[in-house]
C-alpha positions, 0 to 999 in steps of 0.5 A: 500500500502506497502513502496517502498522496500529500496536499496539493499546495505543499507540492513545489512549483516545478519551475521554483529553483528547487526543482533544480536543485534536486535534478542537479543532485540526482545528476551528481549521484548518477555520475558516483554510480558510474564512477563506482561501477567503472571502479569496480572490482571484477566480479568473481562470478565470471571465473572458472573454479578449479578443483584441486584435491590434494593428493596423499600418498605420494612419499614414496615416489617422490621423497624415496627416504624410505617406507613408512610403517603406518602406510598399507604395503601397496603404498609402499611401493614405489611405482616404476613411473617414479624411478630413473632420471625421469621418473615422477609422480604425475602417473599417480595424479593423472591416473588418480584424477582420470578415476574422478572424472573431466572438467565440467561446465564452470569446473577445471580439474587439477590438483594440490600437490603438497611439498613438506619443505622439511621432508626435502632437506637433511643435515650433512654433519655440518651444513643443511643440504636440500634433498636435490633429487627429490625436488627434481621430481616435484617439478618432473611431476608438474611438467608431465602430469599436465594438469592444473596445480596448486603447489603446497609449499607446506611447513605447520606444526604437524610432523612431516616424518623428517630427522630434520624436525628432531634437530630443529626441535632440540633448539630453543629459538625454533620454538613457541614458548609458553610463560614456563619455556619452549613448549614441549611436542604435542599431538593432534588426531594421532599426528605429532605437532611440533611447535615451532614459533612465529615469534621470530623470523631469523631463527634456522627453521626459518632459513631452512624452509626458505633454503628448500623453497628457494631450491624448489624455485630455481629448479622451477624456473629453469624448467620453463613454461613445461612446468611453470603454464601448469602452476594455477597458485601457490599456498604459503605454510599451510595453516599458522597460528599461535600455539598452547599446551594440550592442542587436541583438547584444549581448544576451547574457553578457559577460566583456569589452566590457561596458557598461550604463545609466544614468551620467548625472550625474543617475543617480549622484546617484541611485545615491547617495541609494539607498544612503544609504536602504538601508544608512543610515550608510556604516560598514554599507556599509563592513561588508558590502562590506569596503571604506572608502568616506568617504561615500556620494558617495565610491562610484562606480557600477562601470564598469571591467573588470578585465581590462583596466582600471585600478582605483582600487579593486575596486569599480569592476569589473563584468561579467557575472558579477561580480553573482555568478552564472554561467549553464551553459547550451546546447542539446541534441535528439533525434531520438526525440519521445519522449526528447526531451519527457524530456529534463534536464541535471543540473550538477555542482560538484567532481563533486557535484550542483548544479542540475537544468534541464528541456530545453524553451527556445525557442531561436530561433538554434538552430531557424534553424541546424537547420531539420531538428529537430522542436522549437526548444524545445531550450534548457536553462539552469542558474545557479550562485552561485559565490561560496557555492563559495569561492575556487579553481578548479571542476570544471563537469560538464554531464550529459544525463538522462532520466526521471533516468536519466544519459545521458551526460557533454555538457561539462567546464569549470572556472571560476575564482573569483578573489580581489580581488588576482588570485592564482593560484587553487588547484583545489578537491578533486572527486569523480570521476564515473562513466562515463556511457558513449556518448550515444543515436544521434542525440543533437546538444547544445552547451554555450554557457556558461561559457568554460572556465576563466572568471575570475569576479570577485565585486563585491557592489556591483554587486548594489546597482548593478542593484538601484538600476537595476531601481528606476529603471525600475519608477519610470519606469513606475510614475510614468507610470502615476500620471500617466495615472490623474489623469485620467478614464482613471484608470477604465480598467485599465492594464497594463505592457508589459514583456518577459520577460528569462528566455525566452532562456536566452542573455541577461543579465537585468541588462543590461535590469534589469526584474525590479522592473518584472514584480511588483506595482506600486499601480494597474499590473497585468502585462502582458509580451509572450511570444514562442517557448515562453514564449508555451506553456509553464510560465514565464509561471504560474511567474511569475505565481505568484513575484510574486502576479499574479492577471490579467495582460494578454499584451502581444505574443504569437507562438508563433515556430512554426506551431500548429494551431486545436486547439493554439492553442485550448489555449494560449488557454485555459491564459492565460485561466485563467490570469488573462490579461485580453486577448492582443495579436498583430501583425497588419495593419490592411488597407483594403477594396482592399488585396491585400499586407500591410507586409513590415516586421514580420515577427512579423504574423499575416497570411495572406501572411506565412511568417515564423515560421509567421505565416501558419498561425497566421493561419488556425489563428485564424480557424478558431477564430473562424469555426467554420462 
């Protein structure tokens, strides 16, 4: 319905001046729109995807430093195709790719092929020495497999299987540091993990990645267009974060028993000089912390808990929470699809709405508990900024809505914002809220966070401290990113390869302190690997359009849930008009005879792999590649 026409008389006469000035501002705006558009970045839509499954199993061929126990034995072999001076891997890949199926409509097909730099070096008895031949056959393989390639120039902190990592790890200066000294080896999914640091770019493992990265280019490059045409991207590192003690388990938010990196004495150092070029002179410091700190070099990372430790000053404290924001979060179903697809939580302070959060997380752990729901995407997750509330204790009201309509009252807590001194805090007024009355049948929920009645300290100086250690990781990739685009690489487009801390509700982005490392960076564009609904849902354009990303390369990729061709056919489609440049899957690299796959990695696409919906998600893309 149309609003009712006004009065004649308060129209203008359409030749007063008015009616000028408006025609000339509705020119002016006209000619911004063209100009925007001229300026516009090209729309992503138009490319091409290329799928680039990164392929495992290829050690033997290419590496050939012997057989490891944990492969089945007809991995163990090293194909006839690998061998003599031109021997490769790229029989392996074009037989593997061959099974898969051919380009399709908007899709190319290639691959990832993955270089652990460490693997590819060995020390002498007194000097590291790339191993030569083996990275002639990386570029053998590029050059005759004759496919597009993402080349993975990988170096985490998973274990590679090389006896350069056990002497790298016996220095100190390699490694990330907690407040107690050099964390010690850790494991993830039955992986090792070495800690090595993004505290410190001069350290020797650093020197030696580049030395490996710099021999693989050399040979690269005097290959030619043979090798170099097939080069599509090159993704740097592979994922880089901080670290903390207890990798597999301790991932999540934490009132006690927390620990991080980086408190290396050259990280402090560090930490020193950022707040000298943030703050400028320590009185500013002074003012915005409320403290008196001498200098800069007074200030110590905070490292103590407060619960349990002992201060020499408040700024010493740090937890989860004490950066200033506690999550509400949890999950809830329904047994009704449709109810389900609605479904919201709305948060309450002092009984008055604070926060609104749409029920569609993946939630793995939930999924593996309850087998019999229809979705694993049930997870929710709201943030509070609690020191804007003031000091005192708070009523938390978590709500079940849909179609904004309330449902029911899921949980009550209250949380504490304590002041520096730990005085007893006082309860803050509250509204009260209305009966919401019993929840629909069927409806199962729990509310993870927060703990009833949570201490919440505040220390601002823990919000530089993550600042400083975000800074640290987007530096590390960013300068090896610089250092590969020296050479003739430089001409191949990199990407990251970074994880997404927001796809689990559960977990602390600080912990891992990535968010620097997701936005633009000179030369580097995004990559990030998607698993679970962050591989089909809205949080990846969300985030494209947060930092300005306008092509992206999807690092990793699996659903975590089986999808049909058509459905998986839709999700392509949404990352390549999206900007997506290529999307990475595990799957297994297979010699012509070979009947099992590695068991190893259970995120593989692979027809013999029930993990996840693997295997249907296998079939569901070959569909999409051999339509006939």
């Amino acid at each position: 319905m149309s609003p009712a026409t006004p009065p004649s008389a308060s129209l203008p006469d359409r030749r007063s001046p008015v009616w000028g000035h408006v025609l000339a501002l509705a020119v002016l705006c006209l000619l911004v729109i063209v100009f925007a558009w001229k300026l516009r970045p090209a729309l992503p839509s138009s490319s091409r995807l290329l799928l680039s499954p990164l392929l495992g199993n290829m050690e033997a061929c290419l590496v050939q430093d012997g057989l490891r126990e944990d492969f089945p034995k007809e991995f163990q072999q090293i194909p006839a195709s690998c061998l003599g001076p031109q021997g490769s891997a790229a029989e392996m890949v074009k037989a593997t790719l061959q099974r898969l199926g051919r380009p399709q409509g908007e899709l190319d097909l290639g691959y990832t092929l993955s270089v652990p730099l460490l693997r590819y070096v060995q020390w002498n008895g007194q000097a590291w020495e790339v191993r030569g031949e083996a990275l002639d056959r990386v570029v053998r393989t590029v050059a005759q497999a004759h496919r597009p390639v993402v080349l993975y120039l990988f170096a985490t902190h998973f274990e590679v299987h090389s006896k350069a990592e056990e002497r790298l790890a016996a220095d100190p200066a390699n490694l990330a540091w907690t407040p107690k000294g050099p964390l010690p080896l850790d494991s993830y999914l039955g992986a090792r993990i070495f800690p090595w640091s993004v505290a410190r770019q001069d350290n020797e493992v650093t020197r030696v990645r580049k030395l490996v990265v710099d021999a693989l280019a050399e040979r690269m490059c005097a290959a030619g267009d043979a090798a170099m045409h097939q080069l599509r991207a090159l993704t740097v590192l592979g994922e880089t974060h901080q670290l903390f003690p207890g990798f597999e388990a301790g991932m999540g938010f934490a009132a006690e028993g927390y620990a991080v990196t980086d408190y290396s004495p050259a990280s402090v150092a560090g930490f020193h000089a950022f707040l000298r070029q943030r703050y400028g002179d320590i009185a500013r410091l002074n003012a915005h912390l409320k403290s008196g700190f001498a200098s800069f070099d007074a200030v110590e990372p905070p490292s103590r808990n407060i619960r349990s430790e002992p201060l020499q000053n408040f700024f010493q404290h740090i937890d989860s929470y004490a950066a200033g924001t506690v999550p509400v979060s949890g999950w809830v179903h329904s047994p009704d699809a449709k109810l389900q697809k609605q479904l919201a939580v709305a948060v309450f302070v002092d009984g008055r709405p604070y926060s609104h959060a749409p029920v569609h997380m993946h939630r793995q752990d939930v999924a593996q508990a309850k087998p019999g729901f229809l979705t694993p995407d049930v997870g929710w997750r709201a943030d509070i900024r609690y020191p804007a509330l003031g000091e005192g204790l708070h009523r938390i009201d978590v709500v079940l809505q849909a179609g904004g309509r309330s449902l029911g009252l899921l949980a009550t807590r209250q949380i504490a914002v304590m002041d520096r001194n730990q005085g007893e805090p006082r309860p803050h007024a509250a509204e009260a809220l209305p009966d919401f009355g019993k929840l629909p049948d069927g409806v199962e929920f729990w509310v993870d966070s927060p703990q009833d009645r949570l201490a919440l300290f505040y220390n601002p100086l823990v919000t530089d401290w993550n600042d400083f250690r975000e800074q640290q990781v987007a530096d590390y990739i960013q300068g090896f990113s610089e250092h590969i685009g020296h050479g003739c690489l430089g001409r191949v487009p990199r990407f990251a390869h970074q994880l997404n801390p927001h796809a689990n509700p559960s977990w602390d982005a600080n912990r891992y302190a990535v968010e620097r490392s997701l936005q633009r960076m000179p030369g580097l564009s995004l990559g990030v690997s998607l698993y679970g609904e962050d591989t089909y849902g809205p949080l990846v354009g969300q985030m494209l359009r947060r930092y300005g990303h306008t092509a992206y390369g999807v690092t990793e990729f699996h659903p975590l849930v089986a999808l049909s061709p058509q459905r998986l056919e839709k999700v392509l489609t949404m990352h390549r008009r999206q900007g997506a440049r290529f999307l990475s899957f595990f799957m297994e690299a297979r010699p012509e005879d070979a009947t099992g796959t590695q068991s190893s990695n259970e995120f593989s696409f692979d027809a013999d792999n029930t993990a996840h919906g693997s295997d249907a998600l296998y079939h569901s893309l070959r569909q999409l590649l051999q339509p006939h």
